[in-house]
C-alpha atoms as one frame of an Amber mdcrd trajectory, in Angstrom:
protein
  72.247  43.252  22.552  74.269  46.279  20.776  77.191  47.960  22.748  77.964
  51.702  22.605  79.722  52.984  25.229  79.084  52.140  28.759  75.739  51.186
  27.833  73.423  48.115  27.423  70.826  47.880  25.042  68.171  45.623  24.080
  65.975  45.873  21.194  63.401  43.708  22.890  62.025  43.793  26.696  62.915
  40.899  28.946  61.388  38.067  29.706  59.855  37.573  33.050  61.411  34.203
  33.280  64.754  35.421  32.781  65.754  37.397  35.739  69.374  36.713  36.189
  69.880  36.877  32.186  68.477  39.575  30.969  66.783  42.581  33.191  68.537
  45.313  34.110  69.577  46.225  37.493  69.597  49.592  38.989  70.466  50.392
  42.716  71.283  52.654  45.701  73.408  50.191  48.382  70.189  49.782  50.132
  67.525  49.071  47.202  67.565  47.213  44.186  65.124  47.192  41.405  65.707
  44.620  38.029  64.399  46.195  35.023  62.026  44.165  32.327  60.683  46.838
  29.889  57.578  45.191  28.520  55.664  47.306  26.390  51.802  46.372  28.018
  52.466  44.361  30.918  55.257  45.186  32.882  57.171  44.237  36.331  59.479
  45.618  37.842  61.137  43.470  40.521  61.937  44.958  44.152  64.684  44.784
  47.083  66.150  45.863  50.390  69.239  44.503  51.787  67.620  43.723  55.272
  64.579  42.226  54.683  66.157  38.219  55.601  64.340  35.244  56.891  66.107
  33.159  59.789  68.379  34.709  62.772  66.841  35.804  65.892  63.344  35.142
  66.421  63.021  31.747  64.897  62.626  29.272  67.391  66.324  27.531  67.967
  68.422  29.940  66.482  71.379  29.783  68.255  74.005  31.490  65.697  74.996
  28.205  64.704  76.410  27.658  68.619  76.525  24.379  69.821  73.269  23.554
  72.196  75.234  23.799  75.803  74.839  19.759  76.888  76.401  19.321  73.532
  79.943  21.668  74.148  82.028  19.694  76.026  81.276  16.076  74.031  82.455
  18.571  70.742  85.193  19.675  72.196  86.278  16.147  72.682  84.988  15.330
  68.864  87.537  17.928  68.271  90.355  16.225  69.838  89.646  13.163  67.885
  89.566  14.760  64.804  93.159  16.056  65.191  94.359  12.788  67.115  92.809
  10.964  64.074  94.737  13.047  61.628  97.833  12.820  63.350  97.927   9.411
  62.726  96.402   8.729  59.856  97.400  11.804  57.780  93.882  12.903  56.811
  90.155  12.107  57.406  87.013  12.020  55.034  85.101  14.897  54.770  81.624
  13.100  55.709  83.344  11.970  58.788  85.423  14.740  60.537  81.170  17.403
  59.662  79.816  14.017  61.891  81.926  14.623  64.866  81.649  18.665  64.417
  78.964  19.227  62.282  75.305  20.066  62.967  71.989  21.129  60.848  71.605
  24.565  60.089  68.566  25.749  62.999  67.497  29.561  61.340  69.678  29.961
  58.952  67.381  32.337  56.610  67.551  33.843  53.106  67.737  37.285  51.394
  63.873  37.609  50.425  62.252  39.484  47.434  60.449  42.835  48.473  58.404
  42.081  45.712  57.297  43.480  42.565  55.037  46.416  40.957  52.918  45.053
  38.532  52.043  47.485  35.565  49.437  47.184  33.198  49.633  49.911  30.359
  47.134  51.196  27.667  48.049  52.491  24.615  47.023  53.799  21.262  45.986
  51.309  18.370  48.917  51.058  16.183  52.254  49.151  15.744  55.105  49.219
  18.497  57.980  50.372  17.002  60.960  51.783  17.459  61.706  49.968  21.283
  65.030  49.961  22.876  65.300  49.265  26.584  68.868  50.453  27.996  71.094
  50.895  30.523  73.297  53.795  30.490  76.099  53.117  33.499  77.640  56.572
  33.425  74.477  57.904  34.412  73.186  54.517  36.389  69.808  55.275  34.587
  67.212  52.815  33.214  65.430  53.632  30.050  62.599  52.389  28.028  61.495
  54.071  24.705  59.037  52.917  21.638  56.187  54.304  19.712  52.958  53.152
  19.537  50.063  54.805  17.350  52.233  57.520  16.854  53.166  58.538  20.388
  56.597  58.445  21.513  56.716  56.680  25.005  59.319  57.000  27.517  60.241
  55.294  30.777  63.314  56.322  32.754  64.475  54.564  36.362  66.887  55.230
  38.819  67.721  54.121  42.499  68.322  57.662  44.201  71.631  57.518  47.450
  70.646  60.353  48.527  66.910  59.961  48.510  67.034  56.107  49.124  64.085
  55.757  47.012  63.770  54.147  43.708  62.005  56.515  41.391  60.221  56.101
  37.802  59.042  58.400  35.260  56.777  57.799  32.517  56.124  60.785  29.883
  54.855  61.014  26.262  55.655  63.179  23.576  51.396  64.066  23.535  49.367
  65.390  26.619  47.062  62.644  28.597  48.694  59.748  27.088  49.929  58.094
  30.270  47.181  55.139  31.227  47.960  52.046  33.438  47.301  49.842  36.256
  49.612  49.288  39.029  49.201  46.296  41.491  51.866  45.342  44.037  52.389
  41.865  44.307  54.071  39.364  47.496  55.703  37.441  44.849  55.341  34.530
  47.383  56.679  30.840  46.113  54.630  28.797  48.165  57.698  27.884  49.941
  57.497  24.801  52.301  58.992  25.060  56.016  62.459  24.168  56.093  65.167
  23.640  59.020  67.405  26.204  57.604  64.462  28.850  57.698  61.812  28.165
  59.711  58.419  27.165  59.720  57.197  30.245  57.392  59.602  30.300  54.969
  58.550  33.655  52.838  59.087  37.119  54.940  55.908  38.000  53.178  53.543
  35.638  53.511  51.975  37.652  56.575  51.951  40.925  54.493  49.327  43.091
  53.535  49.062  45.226  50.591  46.702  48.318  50.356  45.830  51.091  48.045
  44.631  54.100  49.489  44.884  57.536  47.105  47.884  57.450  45.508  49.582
  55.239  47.345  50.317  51.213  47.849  51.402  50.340  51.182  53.289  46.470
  52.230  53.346  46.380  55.508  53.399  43.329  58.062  55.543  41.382  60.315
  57.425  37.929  59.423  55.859  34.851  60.363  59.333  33.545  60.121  61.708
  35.802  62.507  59.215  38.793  63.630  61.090  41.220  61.475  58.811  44.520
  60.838  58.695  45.560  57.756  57.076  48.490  55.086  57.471  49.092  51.757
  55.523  52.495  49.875  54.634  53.259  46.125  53.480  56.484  45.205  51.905
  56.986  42.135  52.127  60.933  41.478  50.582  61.981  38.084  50.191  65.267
  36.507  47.274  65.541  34.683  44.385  62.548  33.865  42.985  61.162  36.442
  43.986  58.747  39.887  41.174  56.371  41.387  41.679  53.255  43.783  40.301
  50.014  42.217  40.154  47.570  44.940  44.030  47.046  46.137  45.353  49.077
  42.286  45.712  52.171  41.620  44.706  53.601  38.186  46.201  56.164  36.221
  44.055  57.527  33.535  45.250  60.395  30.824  47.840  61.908  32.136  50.651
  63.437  30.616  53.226  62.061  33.113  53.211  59.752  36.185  56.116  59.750
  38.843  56.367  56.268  41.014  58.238  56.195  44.058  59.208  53.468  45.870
  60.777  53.001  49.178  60.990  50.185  51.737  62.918  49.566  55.212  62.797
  46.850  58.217  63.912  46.818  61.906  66.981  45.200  61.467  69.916  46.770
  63.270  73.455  45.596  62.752  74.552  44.467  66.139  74.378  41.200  68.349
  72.590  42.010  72.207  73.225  39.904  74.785  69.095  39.444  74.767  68.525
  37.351  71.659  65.187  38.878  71.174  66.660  42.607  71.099  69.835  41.097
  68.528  70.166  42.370  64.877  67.004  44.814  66.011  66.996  48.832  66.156
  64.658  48.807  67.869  61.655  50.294  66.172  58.497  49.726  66.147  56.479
  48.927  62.975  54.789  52.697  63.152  58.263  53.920  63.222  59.207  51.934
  60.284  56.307  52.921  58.570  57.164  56.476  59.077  60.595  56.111  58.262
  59.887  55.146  54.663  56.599  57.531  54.496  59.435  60.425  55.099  61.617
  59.307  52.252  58.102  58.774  50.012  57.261  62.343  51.268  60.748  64.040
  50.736  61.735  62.593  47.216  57.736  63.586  45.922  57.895  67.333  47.405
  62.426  67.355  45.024  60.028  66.360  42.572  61.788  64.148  39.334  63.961
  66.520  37.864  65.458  67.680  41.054  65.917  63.769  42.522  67.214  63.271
  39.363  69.777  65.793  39.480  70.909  64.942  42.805  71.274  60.983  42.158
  73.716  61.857  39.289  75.582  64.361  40.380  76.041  61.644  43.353  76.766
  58.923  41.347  79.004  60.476  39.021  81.458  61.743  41.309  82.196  57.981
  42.019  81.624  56.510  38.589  83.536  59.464  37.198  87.133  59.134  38.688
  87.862  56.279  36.616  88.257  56.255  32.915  89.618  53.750  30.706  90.187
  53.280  26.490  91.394  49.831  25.036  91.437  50.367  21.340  89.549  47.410
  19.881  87.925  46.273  22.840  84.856  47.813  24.077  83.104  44.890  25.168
  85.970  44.981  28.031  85.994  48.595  28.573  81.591  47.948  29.277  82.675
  44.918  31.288  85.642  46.610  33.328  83.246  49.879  34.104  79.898  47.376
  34.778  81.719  46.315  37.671  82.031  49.700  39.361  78.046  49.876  38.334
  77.202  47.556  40.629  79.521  48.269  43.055  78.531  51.373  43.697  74.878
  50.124  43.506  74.895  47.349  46.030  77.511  48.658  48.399  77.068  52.176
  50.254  77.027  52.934  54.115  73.271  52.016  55.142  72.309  49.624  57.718
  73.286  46.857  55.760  75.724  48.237  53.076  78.129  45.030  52.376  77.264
  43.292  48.820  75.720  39.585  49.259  75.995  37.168  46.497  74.008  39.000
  44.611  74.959  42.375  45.478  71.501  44.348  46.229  69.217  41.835  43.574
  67.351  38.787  43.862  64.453  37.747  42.807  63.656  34.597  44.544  62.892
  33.889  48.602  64.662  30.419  48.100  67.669  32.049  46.355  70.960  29.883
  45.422  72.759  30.038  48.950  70.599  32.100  50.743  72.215  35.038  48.514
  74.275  34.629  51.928  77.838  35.980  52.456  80.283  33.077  52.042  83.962
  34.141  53.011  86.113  31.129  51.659  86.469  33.763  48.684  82.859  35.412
  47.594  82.981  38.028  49.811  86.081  39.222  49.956  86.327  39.239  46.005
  83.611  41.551  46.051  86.267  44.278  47.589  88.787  43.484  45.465  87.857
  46.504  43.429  86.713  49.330  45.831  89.912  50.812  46.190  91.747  49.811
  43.076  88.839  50.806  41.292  88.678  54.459  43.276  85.591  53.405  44.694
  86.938  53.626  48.378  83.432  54.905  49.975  81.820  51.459  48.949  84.578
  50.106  51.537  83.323  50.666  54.465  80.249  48.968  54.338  82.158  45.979
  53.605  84.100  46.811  57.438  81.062  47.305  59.082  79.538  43.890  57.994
  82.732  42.116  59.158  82.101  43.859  62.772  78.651  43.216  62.960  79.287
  39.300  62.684  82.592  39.552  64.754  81.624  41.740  67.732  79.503  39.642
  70.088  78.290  36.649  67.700  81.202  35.994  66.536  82.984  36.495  70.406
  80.194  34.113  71.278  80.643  31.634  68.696  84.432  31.275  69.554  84.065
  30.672  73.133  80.580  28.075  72.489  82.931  26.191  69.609  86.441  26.127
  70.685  86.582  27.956  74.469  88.104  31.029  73.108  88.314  34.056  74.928
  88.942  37.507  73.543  88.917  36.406  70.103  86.357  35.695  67.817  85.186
  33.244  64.757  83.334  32.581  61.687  82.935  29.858  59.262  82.479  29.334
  55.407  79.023  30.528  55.164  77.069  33.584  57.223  74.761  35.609  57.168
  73.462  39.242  58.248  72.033  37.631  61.729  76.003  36.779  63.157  75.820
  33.540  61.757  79.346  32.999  63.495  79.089  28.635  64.560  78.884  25.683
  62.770  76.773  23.334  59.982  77.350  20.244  58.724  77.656  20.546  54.342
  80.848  18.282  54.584  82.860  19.996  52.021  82.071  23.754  52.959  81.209
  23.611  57.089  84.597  24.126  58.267  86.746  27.524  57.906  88.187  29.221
  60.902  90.290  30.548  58.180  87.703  32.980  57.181  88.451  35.318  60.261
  91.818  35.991  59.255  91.083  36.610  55.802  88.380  38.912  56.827  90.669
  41.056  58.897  93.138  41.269  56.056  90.339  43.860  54.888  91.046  46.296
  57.634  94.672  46.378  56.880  93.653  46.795  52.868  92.579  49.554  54.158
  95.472  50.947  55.623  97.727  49.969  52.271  95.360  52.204  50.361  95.605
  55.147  52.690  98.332  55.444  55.148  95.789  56.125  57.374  98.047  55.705
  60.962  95.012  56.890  63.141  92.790  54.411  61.541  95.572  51.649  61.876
  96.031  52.392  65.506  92.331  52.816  66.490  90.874  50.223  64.442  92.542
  48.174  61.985  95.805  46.634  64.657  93.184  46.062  67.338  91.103  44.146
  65.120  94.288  42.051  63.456  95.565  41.629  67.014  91.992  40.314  68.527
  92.004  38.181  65.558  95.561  36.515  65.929  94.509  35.230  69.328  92.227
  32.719  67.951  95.145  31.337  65.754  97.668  31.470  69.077  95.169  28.980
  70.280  93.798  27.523  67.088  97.762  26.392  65.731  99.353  22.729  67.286
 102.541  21.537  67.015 102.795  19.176  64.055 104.727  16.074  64.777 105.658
  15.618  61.542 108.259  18.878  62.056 107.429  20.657  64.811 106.080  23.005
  63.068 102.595  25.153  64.060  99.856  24.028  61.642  96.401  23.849  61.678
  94.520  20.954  62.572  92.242  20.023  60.972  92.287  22.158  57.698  90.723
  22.284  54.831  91.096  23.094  51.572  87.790  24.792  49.725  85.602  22.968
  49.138  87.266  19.346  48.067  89.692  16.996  49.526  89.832  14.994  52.826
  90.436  16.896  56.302  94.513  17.187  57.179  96.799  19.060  59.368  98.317
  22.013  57.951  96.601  22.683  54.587  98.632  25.091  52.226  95.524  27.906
  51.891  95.322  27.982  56.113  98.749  28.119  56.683  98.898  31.002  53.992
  96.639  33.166  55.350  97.517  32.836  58.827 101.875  33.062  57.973  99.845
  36.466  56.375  97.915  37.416  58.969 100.673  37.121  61.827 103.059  38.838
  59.120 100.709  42.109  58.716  99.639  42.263  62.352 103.872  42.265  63.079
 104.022  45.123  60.075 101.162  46.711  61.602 102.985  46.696  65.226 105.722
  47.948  64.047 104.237  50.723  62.297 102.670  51.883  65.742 105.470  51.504
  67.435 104.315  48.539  69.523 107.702  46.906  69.091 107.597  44.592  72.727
 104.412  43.101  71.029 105.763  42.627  67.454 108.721  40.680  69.401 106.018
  38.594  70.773 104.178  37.600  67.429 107.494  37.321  65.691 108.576  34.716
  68.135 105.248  32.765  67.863 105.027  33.567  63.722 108.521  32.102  63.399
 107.404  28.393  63.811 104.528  28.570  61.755 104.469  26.688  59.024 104.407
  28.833  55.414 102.199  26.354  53.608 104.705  26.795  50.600 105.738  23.547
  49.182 107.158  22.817  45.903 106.912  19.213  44.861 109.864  17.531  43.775
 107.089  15.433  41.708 105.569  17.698  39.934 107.138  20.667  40.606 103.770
  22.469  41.419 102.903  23.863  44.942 101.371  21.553  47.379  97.750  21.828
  48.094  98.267  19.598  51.332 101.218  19.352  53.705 103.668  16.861  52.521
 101.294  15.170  49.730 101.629  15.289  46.507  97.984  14.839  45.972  96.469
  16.203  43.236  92.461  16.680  44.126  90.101  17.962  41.244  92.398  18.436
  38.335  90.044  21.114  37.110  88.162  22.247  40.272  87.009  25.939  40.806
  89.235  27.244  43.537  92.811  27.484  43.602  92.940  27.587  47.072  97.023
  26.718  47.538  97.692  30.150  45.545  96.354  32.738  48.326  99.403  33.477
  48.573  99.612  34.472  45.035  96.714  36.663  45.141  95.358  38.216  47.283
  98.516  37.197  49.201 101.711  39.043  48.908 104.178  36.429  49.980 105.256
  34.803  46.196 107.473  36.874  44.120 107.511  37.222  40.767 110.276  35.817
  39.000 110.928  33.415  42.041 110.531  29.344  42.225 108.019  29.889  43.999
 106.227  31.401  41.317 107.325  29.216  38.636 105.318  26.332  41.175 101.937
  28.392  41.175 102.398  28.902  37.196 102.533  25.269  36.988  99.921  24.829
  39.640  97.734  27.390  37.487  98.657  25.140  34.327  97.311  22.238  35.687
  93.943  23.473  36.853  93.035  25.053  33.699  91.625  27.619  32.185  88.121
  26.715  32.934  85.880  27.116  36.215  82.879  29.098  37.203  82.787  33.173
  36.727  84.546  33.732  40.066  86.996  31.077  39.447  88.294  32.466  35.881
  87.885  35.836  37.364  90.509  35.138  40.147  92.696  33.470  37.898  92.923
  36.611  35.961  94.916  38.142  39.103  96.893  34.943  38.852  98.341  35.456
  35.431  98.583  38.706  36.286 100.627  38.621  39.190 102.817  36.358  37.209
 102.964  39.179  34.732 101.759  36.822  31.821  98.728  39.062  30.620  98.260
  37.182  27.488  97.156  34.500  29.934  95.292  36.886  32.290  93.541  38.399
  28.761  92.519  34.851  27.797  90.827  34.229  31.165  88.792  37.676  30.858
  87.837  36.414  27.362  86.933  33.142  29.039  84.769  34.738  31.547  83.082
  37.023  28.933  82.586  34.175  26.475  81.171  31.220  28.815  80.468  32.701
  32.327  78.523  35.869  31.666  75.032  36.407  30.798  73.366  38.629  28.206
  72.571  41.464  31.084  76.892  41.124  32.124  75.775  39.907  34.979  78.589
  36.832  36.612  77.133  33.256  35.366  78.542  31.012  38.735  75.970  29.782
  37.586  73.734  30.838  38.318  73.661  34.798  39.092  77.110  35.359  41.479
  78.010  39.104  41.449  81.443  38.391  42.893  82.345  37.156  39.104  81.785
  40.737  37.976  84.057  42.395  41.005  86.460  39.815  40.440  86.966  40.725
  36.816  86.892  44.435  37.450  89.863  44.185  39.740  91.805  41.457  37.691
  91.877  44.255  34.705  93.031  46.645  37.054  95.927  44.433  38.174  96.704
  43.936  34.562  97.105  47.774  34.672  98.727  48.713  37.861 100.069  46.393
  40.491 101.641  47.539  44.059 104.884  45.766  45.608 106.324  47.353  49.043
 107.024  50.558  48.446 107.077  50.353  44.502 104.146  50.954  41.806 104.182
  49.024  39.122 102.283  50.262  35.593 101.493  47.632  32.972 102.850  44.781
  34.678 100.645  42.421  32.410  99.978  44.387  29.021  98.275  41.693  26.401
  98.973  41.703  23.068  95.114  42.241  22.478  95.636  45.831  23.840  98.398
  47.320  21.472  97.297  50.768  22.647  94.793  52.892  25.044  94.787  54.855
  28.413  93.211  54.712  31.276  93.376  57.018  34.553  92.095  57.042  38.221
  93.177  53.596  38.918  94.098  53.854  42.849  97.486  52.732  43.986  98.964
  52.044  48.005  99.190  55.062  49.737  96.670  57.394  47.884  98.500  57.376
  44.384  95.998  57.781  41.752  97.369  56.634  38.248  96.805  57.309  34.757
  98.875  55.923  31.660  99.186  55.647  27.979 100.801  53.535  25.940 100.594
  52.932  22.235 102.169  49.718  20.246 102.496  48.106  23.519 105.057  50.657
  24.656 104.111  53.423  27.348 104.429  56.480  26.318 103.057  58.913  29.221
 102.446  57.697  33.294 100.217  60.308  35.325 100.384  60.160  39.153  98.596
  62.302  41.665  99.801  61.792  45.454  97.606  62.097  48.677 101.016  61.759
  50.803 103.862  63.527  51.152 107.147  60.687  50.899 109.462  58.964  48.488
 107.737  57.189  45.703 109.045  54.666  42.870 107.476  53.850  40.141 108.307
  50.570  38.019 108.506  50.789  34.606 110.295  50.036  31.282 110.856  54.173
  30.790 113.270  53.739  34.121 115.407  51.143  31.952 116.696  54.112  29.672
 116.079  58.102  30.227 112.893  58.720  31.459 111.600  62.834  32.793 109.450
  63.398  35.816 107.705  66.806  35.438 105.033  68.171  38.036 102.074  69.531
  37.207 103.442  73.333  35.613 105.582  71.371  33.903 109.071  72.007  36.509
 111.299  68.936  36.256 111.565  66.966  39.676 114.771  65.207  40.436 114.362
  61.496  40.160 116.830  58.370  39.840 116.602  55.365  37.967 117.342  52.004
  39.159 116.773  48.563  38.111 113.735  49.300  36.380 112.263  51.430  39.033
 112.165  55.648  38.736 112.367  57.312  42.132 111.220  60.725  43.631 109.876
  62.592  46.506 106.349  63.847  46.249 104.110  66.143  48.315 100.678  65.742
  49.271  98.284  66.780  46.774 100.933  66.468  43.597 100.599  65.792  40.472
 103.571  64.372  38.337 104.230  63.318  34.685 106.937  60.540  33.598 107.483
  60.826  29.707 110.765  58.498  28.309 113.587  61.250  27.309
């Protein structure tokens, strides 16, 4: 592969057999197509975030609820758990998912929508001349060679404001454009399984047809009764179009469009009816005519016009950021491949939140269902959207966590623990409010997850200072939330304190009271829904948390052994020296509550020492906000060139392995942190500058409360920070230029009064400002 910038290109096509390696992915928030380029006989593989086996419909599916005879003998499972722990100080893994645990009953998978099957003629003669590319300022696929001495071209793109995926194959002579296009299942002969039913392929009940220029999917699952229809029109100009059998041929013409388009009945909402839940409520002529409409719309734009619209979409997003490292454009591809797929697999749609693989996958039996795990995965994905300017991929992520919460999740809370007013999840769901509980020992348990998740809400806020938002949707939600822990917490008899019990630290360990990575992200939760209170003005009931928050214990322990934060409450237990997560540094990051410069700190460096450097793509990729936050960017540097150099495949797609998107987010948002960090009230620029990066620029990098910033810096030294302000209010900036004399200048170049103060530059700014800080 050769780099220019912010594309990829291959002078070879991919193989089939090398999915996750090597195609190229291109992709709306709704569809996803994966790229091979072969010069004769070429696929191109298909999705659609809601076409999912399991969840209501197959026979048992309970969302992972407890059957009712079995509620009351759990709850008292429950109480031996914690008795057990009490006195013992822990309890296997194997043995605490026996008492609570059960088999997943209709679990499900992301499935394959299949793939278009392409079967080109061409002149006699040598190919030559082949490059296949993707160009990520554009988010266009291309595929050019020569053969006989025409010049052949193939362009793709995944259209937002179509929702189609659209192809366009032209020569540089008339009524050279032959081929044969099939559409293919791609079923796996998949045997039944407990997890996902007794047909295990959404598929497998399909039916493909070719009828003028047109193939047409179309069927119901065997599995859940999802409805489902997918549509490829094949529009030529010139030659001739004939039906053979279930393929449509192409012969002579001098270009052929292809669109394709594909939707299901899945709705994002739990009913009270099981058989109406996760269901719009279509029926499968409705579906059909959904997608026809789309088919119908994008052919009557035509290419040039869809085109047109797709990237003057897609640019305006992919645009606000830009960003030069002198010497290093491998990172530069990296940092702005990230935003790529972000802004391909996450838009507002009916399902718009990123899975594990974002939008792709080529498999029905993918690794983990391609599910949404929320012990990390998940959220990492977000990391970027706001840092990374990308705030309209947010709210898909919000909706997601509501779909799963409201109802499900309500359900799942009261069915599990006899919660009311609250609601749950584990370590592992999926788009069918997978809220309960399975039995994988080391991964089954995390009522953690639903505070982390509604940390997401009040992300939102940070970025914004949106008070309506906070008031109508993001305080409720953090409020509803903290219930479960008012409930959830027990006294510890160790100290009195509140803990947790049992906890668990993700995903190795024994079972304890009052694990460091629970009581982290519920002191954080209680701590922002207090903030948030306050804020509002709800002062009688930030009283009321603060009096409850105050016995909670922090889950920050520094061991006089090894001087390292504790993993586990009072142990000095070491678990996997090198395992993936780092759970007992939440509070590091994404947490807020360890300082820099603090003993606290210097316990989670040493912490960070002892894991390593190693770990899968997400793992490196979070330890890059680690060093970072620790201001050490050396360190952060080496674990981007660690993920690059043995966690990322020749496509830059995340190696877990295998294919994990959140790898790529993660890494995306670790540089930006390297770039521009926020503390309360203060922005900090080039808070972990490596070495590696003596000099280059960036701008558009989002800060709290709607400052965008740009910088430059040269020999390691800034020389120029650029801020533009969505709010009017007092803001300080951190940076070296504050330590001597430093000029803030707005936008026609008027100096604005400013002091200087421990390293930090403060001024007022106005809504829709734009201000310069250059040293003198």
């Amino acid at each position: 592969m050769h780099h220019a910038p912010l594309t990829l290109r291959f002078d070879e096509p991919a193989p089939l057999d090398r999915w996750q390696e090597e195609a190229l992915p291109i992709g709306n928030g709704s569809l996803g197509a994966s790229l091979f380029g072969h010069v004769s006989h070429d696929e191109v593989f298909l999705n659609e975030k809601t076409l999912w086996t399991g969840g209501p419909g197959v026979p048992g599916y309970r969302y992972g609820n407890y059957p009712d005879d079995e509620v009351a003998g759990r709850r008292r499972n429950l109480r031996t758990v914690r008795d057990t722990i009490d006195a013992q100080g822990s309890m296997p893994a194997r043995e605490v998912a026996a008492l609570l645990g059960q088999p997943k009953v209709g679990y499900g998978a992301y499935q394959s929508f299949g793939k278009l099957q392409f079967a080109f003629a061409h002149p006699d003669g040598p190919v030559t001349g082949y490059e296949r590319a993707l160009d990520i300022s554009r988010s266009l696929g291309t595929v050019t060679y020569r053969a006989g001495g025409v010049a052949f071209t193939r362009e793709y793109l995944a259209s937002y404001p179509h929702n189609v995926v659209m192809m366009r194959f032209t020569a540089d002579h008339p009524g050279q454009i032959s081929f044969r296009v099939t559409y293919d299942r791609k079923l796996q002969g998949l045997p039944p399984h407990p997890e996902h039913g007794e047909v295990t392929e959404a598929l497998a009940r399909g039916g493909v047809t070719a009828e003028g220029t047109r193939l047409r999917l179309q069927g119901v699952s065997g599995n859940n009764g999802l409805r489902y229809t997918a549509l490829a029109e094949v529009a030529a100009e010139g030659g001739r179009t004939s039906v053979d059998g279930g393929a449509i041929l192409v012969d002579g013409a001098d270009a052929v469009t292809v669109i394709w388009a594909a939707a299901t009945d899945y709705g994002p909402r739990h009913h009270e009816d099981i058989t109406r839940s996760y269901r719009n409520g279509q029926t499968a002529e409705a579906v059909a005519e959904g997608v026809a409409r789309r088919i119908d719309d994008a052919l009557d734009a035509g290419w040039a016009a869809v085109q047109a619209a797709h990237e003057a979409d897609y640019r305006e997003l992919f645009g606000r950021v830009e960003l030069r490292l002198d010497g290093a454009p491998l990172e530069e591809l990296f940092y702005q491949y990230g935003r790529y797929l972000l802004i391909s697999s996450s838009r507002d749609g009916v399902l718009g939140a990123a899975n594990l693989q974002g939008v792709w996958n080529e498999s029905n039996n993918p690794p983990w269902g391609a599910d949404y795990h929320t012990n990390i995965n998940i959220q990492m994905n977000y990391w970027p959207a706001f840092s990374a300017n990308l705030s309209e991929t947010y709210d898909a992520y919000l909706e997601y966590i509501l779909s799963i919460a409201d109802g499900a999740g309500e359900e799942s809370a009261r069915n599990v623990f006899g919660y009311d007013d609250t609601w749950m999840v584990m370590n592992e769901t999926t788009p069918w409010g997978f809220t309960g509980v399975f039995d994988w020992a080391t991964a089954f348990w995390f009522p953690d997850a639903n505070a982390w998740l509604a940390q997401a809400f009040w992300w939102k806020y940070l970025y914004t200072g949106d008070e309506a938002f906070l008031r109508e949707q993001a305080y409720p939600f953090l409020r509803r939330t903290a219930r479960f822990w008012k409930q959830y917490l027990v006294e510890d008899p160790r100290d009195g304190t509140l803990v947790a019990n049992p906890s668990y630290s993700p995903e190795h360990g024994d079972f304890t009271s009052g694990a460091a990575m629970t009581q982290q992200i519920v002191v954080e939760l209680f701590a922002t829904t207090i903030e948030a209170a306050r804020v509002l003005g709800f002062d009688d009931e930030a009283a009321q948390l603060e009096s409850f928050a105050e016995r909670i214990s922090s889950g920050l322990e520094i061991s006089p052994q090894t001087g390292m934060l504790r993993e586990w409450k009072h142990s000095d237990a070491l678990g996997e020296i090198h395992h993936r997560h780092s759970s007992h540094l939440y509070a590091l990051w994404p947490g807020r509550t360890v300082a820099p410069g603090t003993d606290l700190a210097e316990a989670a460096r040493r912490s960070l020492e002892h894991r390593g450097d190693g770990g899968t793509g997400w793992s490196m990729a979070w330890k890059i906000h680690f060093w970072a936050k620790l201001g050490e960017g050396d360190r952060a540097h080496q674990m981007l060139r660690n993920l690059l150099t043995h966690s990322t495949y020749p496509n830059l797609w995340d190696a877990h392995p295998p294919f994990q998107i959140d790898g790529n987010f993660g890494a995306t948002s670790g540089i930006n942190e390297m770039l521009v960090a926020n503390e309360p009230g203060v922005v900090v620029v080039l808070p972990a500058l490596p070495e590696a990066w003596p000099s280059g620029s960036f701008d558009g990098i989002q800060a709290w409360r709607q400052v965008t910033v740009g910088a430059t810096w040269a020999e390691g030294r800034v020389q120029e920070i650029r801020l533009a302000t969505g709010l009017d209010g007092p803001l300080s900036v951190r940076t070296p230029m504050a330590n001597g004399s430093a000029t803030v200048t707005d936008d026609e170049g008027n100096p604005v009064p400013s002091e200087r103060n421990d390293g930090v530059l403060s001024f007022t700014a106005a809504a829709g400002g734009r201000y310069t800080i250059t040293p003198g």
